[in-house]
DOTILO-18010 format. One record per residue (C-alpha): residue number from 0; x, y, z. Coordinates in Angstrom, 2 decimals. Each point is the difference from the previous one (the first is absolute). Last residue first. Layout:
BEGIN
REC  num        x        y        z
REC  NUM        X        Y        Z
...
END
This chain:
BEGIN
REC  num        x        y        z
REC  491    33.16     3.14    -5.20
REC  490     3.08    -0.15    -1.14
REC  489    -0.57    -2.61    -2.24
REC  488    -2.79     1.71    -2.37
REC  487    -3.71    -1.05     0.56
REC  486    -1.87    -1.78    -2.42
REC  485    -3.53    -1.58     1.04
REC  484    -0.93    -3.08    -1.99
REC  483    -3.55    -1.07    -1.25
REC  482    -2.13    -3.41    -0.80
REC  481    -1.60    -1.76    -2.86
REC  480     3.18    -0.59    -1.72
REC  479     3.12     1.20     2.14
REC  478     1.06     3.48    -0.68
REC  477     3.01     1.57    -0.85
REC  476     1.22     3.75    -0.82
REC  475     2.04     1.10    -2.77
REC  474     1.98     2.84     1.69
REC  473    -0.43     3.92    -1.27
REC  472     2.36     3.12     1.13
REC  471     1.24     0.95    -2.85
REC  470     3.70    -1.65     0.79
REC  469    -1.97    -3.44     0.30
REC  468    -1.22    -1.27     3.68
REC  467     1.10    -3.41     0.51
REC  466    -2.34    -2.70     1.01
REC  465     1.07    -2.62     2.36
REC  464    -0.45    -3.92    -0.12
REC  463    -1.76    -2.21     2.70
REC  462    -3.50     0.91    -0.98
REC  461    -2.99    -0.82     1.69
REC  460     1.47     1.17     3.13
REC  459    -2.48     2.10     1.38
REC  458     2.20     3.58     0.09
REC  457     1.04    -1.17    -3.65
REC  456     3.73     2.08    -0.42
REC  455     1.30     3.13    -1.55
REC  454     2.93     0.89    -0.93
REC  453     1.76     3.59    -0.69
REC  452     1.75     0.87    -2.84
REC  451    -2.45     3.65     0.09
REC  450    -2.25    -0.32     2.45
REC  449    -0.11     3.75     0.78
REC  448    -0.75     0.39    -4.32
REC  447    -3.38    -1.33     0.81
REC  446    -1.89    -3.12     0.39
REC  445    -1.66    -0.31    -3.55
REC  444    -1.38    -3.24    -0.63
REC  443     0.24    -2.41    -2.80
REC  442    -1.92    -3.41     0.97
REC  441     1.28    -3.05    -0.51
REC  440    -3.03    -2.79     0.21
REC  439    -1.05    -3.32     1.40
REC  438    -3.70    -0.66    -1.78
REC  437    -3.49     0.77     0.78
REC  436    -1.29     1.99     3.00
REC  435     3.15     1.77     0.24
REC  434     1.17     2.13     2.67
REC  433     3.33     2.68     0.40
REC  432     0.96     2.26     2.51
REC  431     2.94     2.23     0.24
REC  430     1.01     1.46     3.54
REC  429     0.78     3.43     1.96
REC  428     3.10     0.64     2.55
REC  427    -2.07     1.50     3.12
REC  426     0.75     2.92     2.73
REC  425     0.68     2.90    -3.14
REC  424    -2.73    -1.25    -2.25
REC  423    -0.10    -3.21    -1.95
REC  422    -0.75    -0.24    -3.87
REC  421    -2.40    -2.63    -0.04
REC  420    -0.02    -1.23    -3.61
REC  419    -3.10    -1.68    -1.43
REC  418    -0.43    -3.35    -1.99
REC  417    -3.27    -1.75    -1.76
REC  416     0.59    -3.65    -2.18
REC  415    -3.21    -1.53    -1.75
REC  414    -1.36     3.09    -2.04
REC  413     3.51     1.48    -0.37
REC  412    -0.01     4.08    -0.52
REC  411    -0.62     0.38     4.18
REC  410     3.83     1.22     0.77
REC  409    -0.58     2.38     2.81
REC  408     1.83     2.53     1.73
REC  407    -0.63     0.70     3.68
REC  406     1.95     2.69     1.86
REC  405     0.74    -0.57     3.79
REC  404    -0.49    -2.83     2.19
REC  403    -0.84    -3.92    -0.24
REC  402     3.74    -1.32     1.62
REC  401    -0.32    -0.85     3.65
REC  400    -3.48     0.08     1.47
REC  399    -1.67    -1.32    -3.60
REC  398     3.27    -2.22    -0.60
REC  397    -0.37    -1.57     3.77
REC  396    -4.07    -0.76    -0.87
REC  395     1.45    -1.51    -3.66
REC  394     2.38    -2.17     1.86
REC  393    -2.89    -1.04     2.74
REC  392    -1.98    -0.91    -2.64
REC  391     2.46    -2.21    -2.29
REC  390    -2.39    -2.72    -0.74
REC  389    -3.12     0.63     1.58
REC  388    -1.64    -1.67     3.12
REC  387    -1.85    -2.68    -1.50
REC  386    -3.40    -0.47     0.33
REC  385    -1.35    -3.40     0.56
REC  384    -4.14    -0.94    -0.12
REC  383    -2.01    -3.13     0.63
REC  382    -2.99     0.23    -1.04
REC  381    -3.15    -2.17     1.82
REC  380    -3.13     0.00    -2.56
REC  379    -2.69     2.28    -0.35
REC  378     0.03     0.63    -3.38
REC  377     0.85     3.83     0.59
REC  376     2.82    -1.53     1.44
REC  375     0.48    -0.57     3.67
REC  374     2.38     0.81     2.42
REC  373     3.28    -1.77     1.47
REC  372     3.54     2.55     0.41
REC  371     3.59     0.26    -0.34
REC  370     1.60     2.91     0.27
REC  369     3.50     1.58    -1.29
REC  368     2.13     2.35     1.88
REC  367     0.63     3.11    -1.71
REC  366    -2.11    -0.73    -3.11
REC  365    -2.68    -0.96     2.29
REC  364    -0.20     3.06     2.18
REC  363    -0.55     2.18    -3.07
REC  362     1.95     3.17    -0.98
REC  361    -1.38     3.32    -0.54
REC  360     1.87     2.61    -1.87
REC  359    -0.67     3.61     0.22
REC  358    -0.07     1.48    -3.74
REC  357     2.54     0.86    -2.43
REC  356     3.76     0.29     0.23
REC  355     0.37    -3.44    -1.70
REC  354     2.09    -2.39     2.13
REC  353    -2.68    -1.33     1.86
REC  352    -3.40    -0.28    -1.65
REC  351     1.78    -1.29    -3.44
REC  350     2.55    -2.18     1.56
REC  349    -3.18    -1.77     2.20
REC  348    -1.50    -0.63    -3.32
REC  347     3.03    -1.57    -1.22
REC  346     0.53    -2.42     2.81
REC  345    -3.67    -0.62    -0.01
REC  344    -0.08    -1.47    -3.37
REC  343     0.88    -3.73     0.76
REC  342    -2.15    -0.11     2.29
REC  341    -3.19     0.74    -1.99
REC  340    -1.74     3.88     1.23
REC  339    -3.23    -1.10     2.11
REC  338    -3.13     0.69    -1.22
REC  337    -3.04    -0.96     2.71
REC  336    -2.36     2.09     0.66
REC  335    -2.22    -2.00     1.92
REC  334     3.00    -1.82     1.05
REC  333     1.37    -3.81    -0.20
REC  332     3.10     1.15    -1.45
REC  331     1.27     3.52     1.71
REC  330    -1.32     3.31    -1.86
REC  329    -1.89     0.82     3.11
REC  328     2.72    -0.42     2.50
REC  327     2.40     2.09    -2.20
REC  326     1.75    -0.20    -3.12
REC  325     2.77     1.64    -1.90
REC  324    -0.57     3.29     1.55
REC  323     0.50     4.17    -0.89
REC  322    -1.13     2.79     2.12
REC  321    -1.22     2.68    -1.86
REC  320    -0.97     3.49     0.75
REC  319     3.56     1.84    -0.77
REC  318     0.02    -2.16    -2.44
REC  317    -2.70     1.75    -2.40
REC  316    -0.76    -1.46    -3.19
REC  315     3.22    -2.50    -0.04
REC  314    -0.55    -1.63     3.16
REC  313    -3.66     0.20    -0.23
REC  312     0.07    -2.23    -2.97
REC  311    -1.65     0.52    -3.10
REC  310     3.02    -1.54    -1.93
REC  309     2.70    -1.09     1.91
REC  308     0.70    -2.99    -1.66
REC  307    -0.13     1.01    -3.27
REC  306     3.59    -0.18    -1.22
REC  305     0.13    -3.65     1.65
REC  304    -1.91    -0.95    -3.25
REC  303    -1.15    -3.68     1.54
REC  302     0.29    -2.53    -2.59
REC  301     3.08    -1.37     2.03
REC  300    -2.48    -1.39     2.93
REC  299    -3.88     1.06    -0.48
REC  298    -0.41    -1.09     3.51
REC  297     2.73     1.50     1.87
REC  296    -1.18     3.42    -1.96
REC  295    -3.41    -0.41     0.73
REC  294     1.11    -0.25     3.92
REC  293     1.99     3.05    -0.50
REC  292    -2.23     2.21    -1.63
REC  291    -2.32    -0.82     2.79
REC  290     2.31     1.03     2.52
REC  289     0.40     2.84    -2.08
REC  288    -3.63     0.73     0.00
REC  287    -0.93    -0.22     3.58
REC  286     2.23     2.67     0.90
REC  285    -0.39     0.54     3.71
REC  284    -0.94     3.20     0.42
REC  283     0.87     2.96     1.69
REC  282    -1.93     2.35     2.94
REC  281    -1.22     3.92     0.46
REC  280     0.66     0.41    -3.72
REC  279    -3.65     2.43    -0.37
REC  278    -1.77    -3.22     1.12
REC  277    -1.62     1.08    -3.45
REC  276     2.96    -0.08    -2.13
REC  275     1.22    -2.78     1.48
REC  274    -3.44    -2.13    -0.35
REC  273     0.75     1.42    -3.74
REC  272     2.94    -1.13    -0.76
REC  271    -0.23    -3.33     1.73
REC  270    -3.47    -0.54    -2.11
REC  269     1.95     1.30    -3.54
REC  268     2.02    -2.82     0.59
REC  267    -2.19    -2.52    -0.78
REC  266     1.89    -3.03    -1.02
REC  265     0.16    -1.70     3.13
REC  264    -2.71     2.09     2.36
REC  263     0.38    -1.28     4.23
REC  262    -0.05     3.50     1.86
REC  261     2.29    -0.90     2.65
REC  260     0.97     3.08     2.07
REC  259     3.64     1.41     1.18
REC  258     0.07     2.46     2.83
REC  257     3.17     1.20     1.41
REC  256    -0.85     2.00     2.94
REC  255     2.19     3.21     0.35
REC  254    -0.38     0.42     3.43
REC  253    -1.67     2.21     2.71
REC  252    -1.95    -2.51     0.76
REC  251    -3.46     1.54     0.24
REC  250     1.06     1.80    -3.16
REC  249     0.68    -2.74    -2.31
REC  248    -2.54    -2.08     1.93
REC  247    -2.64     2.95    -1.12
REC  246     1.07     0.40    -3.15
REC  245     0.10    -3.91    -0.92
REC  244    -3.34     0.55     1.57
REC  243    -1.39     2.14    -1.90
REC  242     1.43    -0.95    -3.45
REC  241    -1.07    -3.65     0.44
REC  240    -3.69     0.81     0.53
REC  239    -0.28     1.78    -2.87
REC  238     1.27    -2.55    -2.05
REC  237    -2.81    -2.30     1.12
REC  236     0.75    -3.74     0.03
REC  235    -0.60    -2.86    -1.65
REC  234     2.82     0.57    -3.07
REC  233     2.42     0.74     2.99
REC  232    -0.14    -3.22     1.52
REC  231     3.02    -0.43     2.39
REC  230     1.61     3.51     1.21
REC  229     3.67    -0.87     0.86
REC  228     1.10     2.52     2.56
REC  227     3.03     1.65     1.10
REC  226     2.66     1.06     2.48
REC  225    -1.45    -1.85     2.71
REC  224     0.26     1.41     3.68
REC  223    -1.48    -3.10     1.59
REC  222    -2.31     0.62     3.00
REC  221    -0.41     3.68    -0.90
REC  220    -0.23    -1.01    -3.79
REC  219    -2.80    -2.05     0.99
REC  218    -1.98     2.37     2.22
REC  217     0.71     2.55    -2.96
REC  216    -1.79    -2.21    -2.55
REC  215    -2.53    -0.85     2.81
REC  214    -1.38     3.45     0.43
REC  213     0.02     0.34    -3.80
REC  212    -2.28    -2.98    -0.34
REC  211    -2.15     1.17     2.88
REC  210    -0.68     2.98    -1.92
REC  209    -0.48    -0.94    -3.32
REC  208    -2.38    -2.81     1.53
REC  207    -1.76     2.77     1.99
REC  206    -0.43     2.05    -2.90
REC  205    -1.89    -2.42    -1.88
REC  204     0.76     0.17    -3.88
REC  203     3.18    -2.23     0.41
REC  202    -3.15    -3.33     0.02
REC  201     1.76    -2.99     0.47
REC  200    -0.72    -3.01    -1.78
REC  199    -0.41    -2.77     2.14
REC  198     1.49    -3.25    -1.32
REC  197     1.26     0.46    -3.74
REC  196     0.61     2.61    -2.86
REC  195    -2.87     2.70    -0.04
REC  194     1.22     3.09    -1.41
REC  193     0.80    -1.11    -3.85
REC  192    -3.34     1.82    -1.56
REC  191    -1.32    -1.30    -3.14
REC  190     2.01    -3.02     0.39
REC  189     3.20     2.06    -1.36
REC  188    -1.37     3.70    -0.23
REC  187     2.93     1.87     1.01
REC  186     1.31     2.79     2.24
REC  185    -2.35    -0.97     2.53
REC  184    -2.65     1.27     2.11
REC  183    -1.80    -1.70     2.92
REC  182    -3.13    -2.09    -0.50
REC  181    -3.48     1.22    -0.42
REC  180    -2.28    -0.21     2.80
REC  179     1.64     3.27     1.72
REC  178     0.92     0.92     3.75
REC  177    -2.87    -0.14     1.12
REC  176    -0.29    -4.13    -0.64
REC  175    -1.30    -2.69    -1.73
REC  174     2.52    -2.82    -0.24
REC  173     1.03    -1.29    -3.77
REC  172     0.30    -4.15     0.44
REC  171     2.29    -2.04    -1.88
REC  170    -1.22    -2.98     0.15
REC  169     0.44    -3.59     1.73
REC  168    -3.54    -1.79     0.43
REC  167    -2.19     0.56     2.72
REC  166    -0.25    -1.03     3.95
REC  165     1.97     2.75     1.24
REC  164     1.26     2.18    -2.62
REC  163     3.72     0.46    -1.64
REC  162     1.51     2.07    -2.15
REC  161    -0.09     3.11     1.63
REC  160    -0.66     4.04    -1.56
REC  159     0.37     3.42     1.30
REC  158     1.94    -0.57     3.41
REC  157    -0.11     2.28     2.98
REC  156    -3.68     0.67     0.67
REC  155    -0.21    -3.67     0.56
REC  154     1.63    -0.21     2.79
REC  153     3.81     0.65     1.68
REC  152     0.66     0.55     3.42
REC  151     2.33     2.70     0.98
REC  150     1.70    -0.22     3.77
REC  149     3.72     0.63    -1.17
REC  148     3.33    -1.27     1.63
REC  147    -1.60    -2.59     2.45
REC  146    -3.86    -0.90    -1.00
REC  145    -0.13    -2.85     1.28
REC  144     2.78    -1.27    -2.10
REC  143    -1.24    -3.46     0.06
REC  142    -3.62     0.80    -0.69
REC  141     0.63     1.90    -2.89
REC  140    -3.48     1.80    -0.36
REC  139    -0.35    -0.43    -4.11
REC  138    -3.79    -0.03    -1.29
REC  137    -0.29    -0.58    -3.63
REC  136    -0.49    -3.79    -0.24
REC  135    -2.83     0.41    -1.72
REC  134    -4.06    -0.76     0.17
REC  133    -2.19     1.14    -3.11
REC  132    -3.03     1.85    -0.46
REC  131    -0.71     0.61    -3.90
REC  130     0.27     2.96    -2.16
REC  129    -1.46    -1.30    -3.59
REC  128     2.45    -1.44    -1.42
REC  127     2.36    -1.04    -3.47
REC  126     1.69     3.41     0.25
REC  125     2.05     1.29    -2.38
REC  124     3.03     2.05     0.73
REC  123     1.98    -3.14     1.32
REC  122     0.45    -1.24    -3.59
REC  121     1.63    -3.57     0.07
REC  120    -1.43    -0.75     3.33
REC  119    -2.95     1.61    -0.42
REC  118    -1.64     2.02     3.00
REC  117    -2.19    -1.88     2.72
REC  116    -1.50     2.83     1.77
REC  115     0.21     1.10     4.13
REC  114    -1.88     0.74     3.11
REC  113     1.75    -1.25     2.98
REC  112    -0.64    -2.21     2.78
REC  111     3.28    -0.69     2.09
REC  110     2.04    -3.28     1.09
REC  109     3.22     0.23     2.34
REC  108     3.50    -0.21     0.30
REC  107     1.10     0.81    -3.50
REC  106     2.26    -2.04    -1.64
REC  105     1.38     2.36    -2.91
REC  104     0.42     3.66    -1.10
REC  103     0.70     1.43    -2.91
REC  102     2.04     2.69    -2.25
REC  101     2.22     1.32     3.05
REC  100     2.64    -2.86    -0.49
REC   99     3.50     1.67     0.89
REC   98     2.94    -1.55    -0.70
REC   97     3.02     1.20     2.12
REC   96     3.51     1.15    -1.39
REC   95     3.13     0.05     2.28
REC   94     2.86     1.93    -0.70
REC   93     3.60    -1.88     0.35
REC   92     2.37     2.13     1.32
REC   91     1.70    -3.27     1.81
REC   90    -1.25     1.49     3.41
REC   89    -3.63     0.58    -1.80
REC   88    -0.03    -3.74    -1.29
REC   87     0.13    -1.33     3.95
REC   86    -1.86     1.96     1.30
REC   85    -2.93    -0.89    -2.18
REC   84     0.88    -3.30     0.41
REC   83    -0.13     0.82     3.68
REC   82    -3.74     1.68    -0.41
REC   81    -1.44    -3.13    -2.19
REC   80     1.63    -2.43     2.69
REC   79    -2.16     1.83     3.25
REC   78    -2.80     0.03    -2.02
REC   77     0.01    -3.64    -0.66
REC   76     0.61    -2.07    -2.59
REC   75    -0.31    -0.05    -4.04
REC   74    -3.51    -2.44     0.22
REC   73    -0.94     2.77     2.25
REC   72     0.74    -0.98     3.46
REC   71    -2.94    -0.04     2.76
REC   70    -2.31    -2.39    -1.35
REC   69    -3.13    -1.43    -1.09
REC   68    -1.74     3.24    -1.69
REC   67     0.97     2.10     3.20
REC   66     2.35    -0.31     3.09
REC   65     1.46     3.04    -0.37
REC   64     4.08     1.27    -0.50
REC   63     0.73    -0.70    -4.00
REC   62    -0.13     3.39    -1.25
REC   61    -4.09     0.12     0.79
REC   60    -0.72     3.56    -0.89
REC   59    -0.71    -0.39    -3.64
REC   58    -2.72    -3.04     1.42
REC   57    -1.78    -2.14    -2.81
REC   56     2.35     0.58    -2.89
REC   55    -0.81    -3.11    -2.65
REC   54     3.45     1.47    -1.84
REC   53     1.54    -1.52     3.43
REC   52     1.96    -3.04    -2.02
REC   51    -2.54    -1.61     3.28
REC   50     1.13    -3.21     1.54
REC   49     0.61     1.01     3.57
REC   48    -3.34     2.02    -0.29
REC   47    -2.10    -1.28    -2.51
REC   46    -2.06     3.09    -0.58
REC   45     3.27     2.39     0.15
REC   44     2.00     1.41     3.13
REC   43     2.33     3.21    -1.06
REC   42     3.68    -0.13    -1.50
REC   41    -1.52     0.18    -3.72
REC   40     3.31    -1.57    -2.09
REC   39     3.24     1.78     0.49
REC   38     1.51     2.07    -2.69
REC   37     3.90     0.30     1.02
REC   36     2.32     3.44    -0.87
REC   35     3.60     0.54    -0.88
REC   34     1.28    -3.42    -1.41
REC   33     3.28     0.63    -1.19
REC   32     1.20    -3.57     0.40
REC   31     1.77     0.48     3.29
REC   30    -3.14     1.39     1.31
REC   29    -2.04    -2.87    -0.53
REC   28     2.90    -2.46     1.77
REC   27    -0.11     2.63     3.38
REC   26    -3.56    -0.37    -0.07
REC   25    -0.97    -3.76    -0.42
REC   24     0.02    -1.02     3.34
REC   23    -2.78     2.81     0.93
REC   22    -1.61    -0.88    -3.52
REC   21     0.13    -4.26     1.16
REC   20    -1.58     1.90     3.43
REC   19    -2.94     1.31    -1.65
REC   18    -0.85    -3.05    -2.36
REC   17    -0.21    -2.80     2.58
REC   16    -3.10     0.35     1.21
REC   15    -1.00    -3.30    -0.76
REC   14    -1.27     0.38    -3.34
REC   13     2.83    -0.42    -2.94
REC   12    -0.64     2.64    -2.49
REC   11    -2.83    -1.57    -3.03
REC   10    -0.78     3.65    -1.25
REC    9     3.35     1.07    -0.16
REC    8     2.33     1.94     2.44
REC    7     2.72     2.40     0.90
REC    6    -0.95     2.22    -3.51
REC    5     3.38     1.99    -0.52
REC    4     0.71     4.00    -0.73
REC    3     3.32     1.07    -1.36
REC    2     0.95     3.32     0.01
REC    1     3.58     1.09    -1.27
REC    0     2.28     1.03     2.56
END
């Protein structure tokens, strides 16, 4: 079956721990689509406990089972629901994917003196300081866990910079330590030097972080048995790192451990090439410059050239690396990154991550199920947001699982209207696509002398009529304005 990856969550998921057992309910229905693996959000107890998205990681070995940060449930549920959804998708042959924020820490338990430098926030290479006292967060005991599953305590030694200081103004602040005063390195020089990102930064160059951070990654896939990991943050992180103990969990496991990373670069694809390149391929990425190809594309409407809409992407440099979205909780109105691919789009972009034989598609909660949601603007005002599941989605999921094999054979020569032929294999009967950004459109398409006389109908019912396949081979294939169709022939 073709593999089809899907985000179970957005940044504004209903709270009360109701997240893990909608997935348990959800299983049998995801794998009728096609859908052969689920990304979960962090699993593991955050600074605001029940309320926590869990990218604010406080305790990696806190599933959901202490009495820490407020509660006992994450805001997903307990650890008892995590490891039954879990279940549930692995009975279905569903794989389960876990996210996996090793960048920072947050909430510490206690205060400590440290030595450290105020750096610039817009260049963290130069320092603004002389090396100043200051008091941090930095000391992590867990108190609720009492020290069940590992004893480590976390301090100073194991972060390299904070951004906060008792008593003084909000900073980013470069700690003094053995292990280096300059920050970690990077594969590029965005803010000087990306490392720090938020909270407590931590510091990989400690051996006993590296250590107790591969102790926990096989603690977790002892208590779980995941099949892979979502890194978060790769642009704040060392590469180095990440090749160890991908190795290590790879090994401790005794499984092939998909490993897919976020390294956040529209337009710069020659950053995903090369954090591949020197990760050695140990992980893919998620190709941040399609889904920005698509959102510019929903934007720019029917003066969009279509033919260029996978240039410098992943997907088409290297797709054995690339794992293709329409949006994600970061992309989603009313977020830091926001970009999000227009509605009326998203059926096509979905046709182009799922029926073409490149990439690993990722699909996103909302444009399964919807959400509705309150946040602020970047005015500070109450929005209300409504996503839309999208039209057709669970036609074009059953077309990818049903129909997207074999041969592909493209018609790109329009600038508004794309097709490709699926040929089929020897389990599947193949399909025609067609989209247009612009206007409704016939487009000629070579199906093969096998089709011969044969007819072919819309698989989404757009179209009503059937298309007959000329004694060459070739049918004149429909397509809505602003939308696509997916031919299949009768029989099928």
């Amino acid at each position: 079956m073709n593999p089809t990856m899907i985000q179970f969550f957005h940044w504004y998921s209903d709270g009360n721990q109701t997240l893990w057992k909608e997935a348990q309910k959800q299983s049998d229905y995801l794998a009728e689509l096609g859908i052969t693996s689920v990304w979960f959000p962090p699993a593991y107890k955050g600074t605001s406990g029940g309320y926590s998205t869990g990218y604010d990681a406080y305790d990696l070995f806190d599933l959901g089972e202490f009495d820490q940060k407020g509660s006992i449930p994450t805001k997903y549920g307990t650890k008892d629901d995590y490891i039954s959804a879990v279940q549930s998708l692995k009975k279905n042959n569903i794989q389960v994917i876990v996210d996996v924020v090793l960048g920072h820490k947050a909430g510490g338990d206690e205060l400590e003196t440290l030595k450290a430098v105020k750096v610039d926030e817009n260049n963290r290479e130069k320092v603004i300081s002389d090396v100043i006292e200051i008091q941090s967060y930095t000391k992590f005991t867990f108190p609720g866990r009492n020290k069940k599953y590992s004893d480590f305590e976390w301090n100073a030694t194991c972060f390299s910079g904070v951004d906060y200081a008792e008593g003084m103004d909000s900073h980013i602040y470069k700690i003094q330590s053995e292990y280096g005063n300059d920050w970690e390195e990077m594969i590029d020089d965005e803010k000087g030097n990306y490392d720090y990102l938020m909270y407590n930064d931590i510091e990989h160059r400690n051996p006993f972080v590296r250590e107790e951070l591969n102790t926990w990654a096989k603690w977790y896939f002892d208590q779980t048995d995941f099949d892979g990991v979502r890194l978060d943050a790769l642009k704040h992180i060392s590469f180095d790192f990440y090749k160890e103990w991908l190795t290590l969990i790879r090994s401790n496991s005794g499984k092939n451990i998909f490993a897919v990373g976020e390294y956040w670069a529209p337009g710069y694809l020659n950053l995903l090439q090369k954090y591949i390149e020197v990760t050695e391929g140990a992980m893919s990425l998620f190709d941040s410059s399609l889904q920005n190809n698509f959102h510019t594309a929903s934007k720019e409407g029917g003066s969009y050239d279509m033919r260029r809409i996978f240039d410098e992407t992943l997907t088409q440099a290297d797709p054995l690396h690339s794992v293709s979205l329409v949006d994600n909780h970061d992309t989603q109105p009313l977020q830091d990154l926001e970009a999000p691919v227009e509605e009326w789009f998203k059926p096509i972009a979905y046709a182009l991550i799922l029926l073409r034989e490149d990439g690993y598609p990722c699909i996103f909660y909302p444009d399964l199920y919807g959400a509705h949601y309150v946040d602020k603007d970047r005015e500070g005002n109450d929005q209300e947001i409504f996503l839309n599941k999208v039209d057709r989605i669970e036609e074009l999921l059953k077309a990818r699982k049903e129909h997207a094999y074999g041969a592909q054979k493209d018609y790109f020569e329009d600038a508004n209207c794309l097709g490709w032929v699926r040929e089929g294999d020897d389990e599947h009967i193949g399909c025609a696509v067609v989209l247009s950004n612009k206007d409704a459109y016939n487009k000629p398409m070579e199906v093969g002398e096998k089709y011969i006389g044969k007819s072919f109908y819309d698989l989404l019912g757009r179209f009503e009529e059937k298309i007959i396949i000329d004694e060459k081979g070739w049918g004149n294939f429909l397509v809505p304005a602003g939308n696509v169709s997916v031919w299949i022939p009768e029989q099928a």
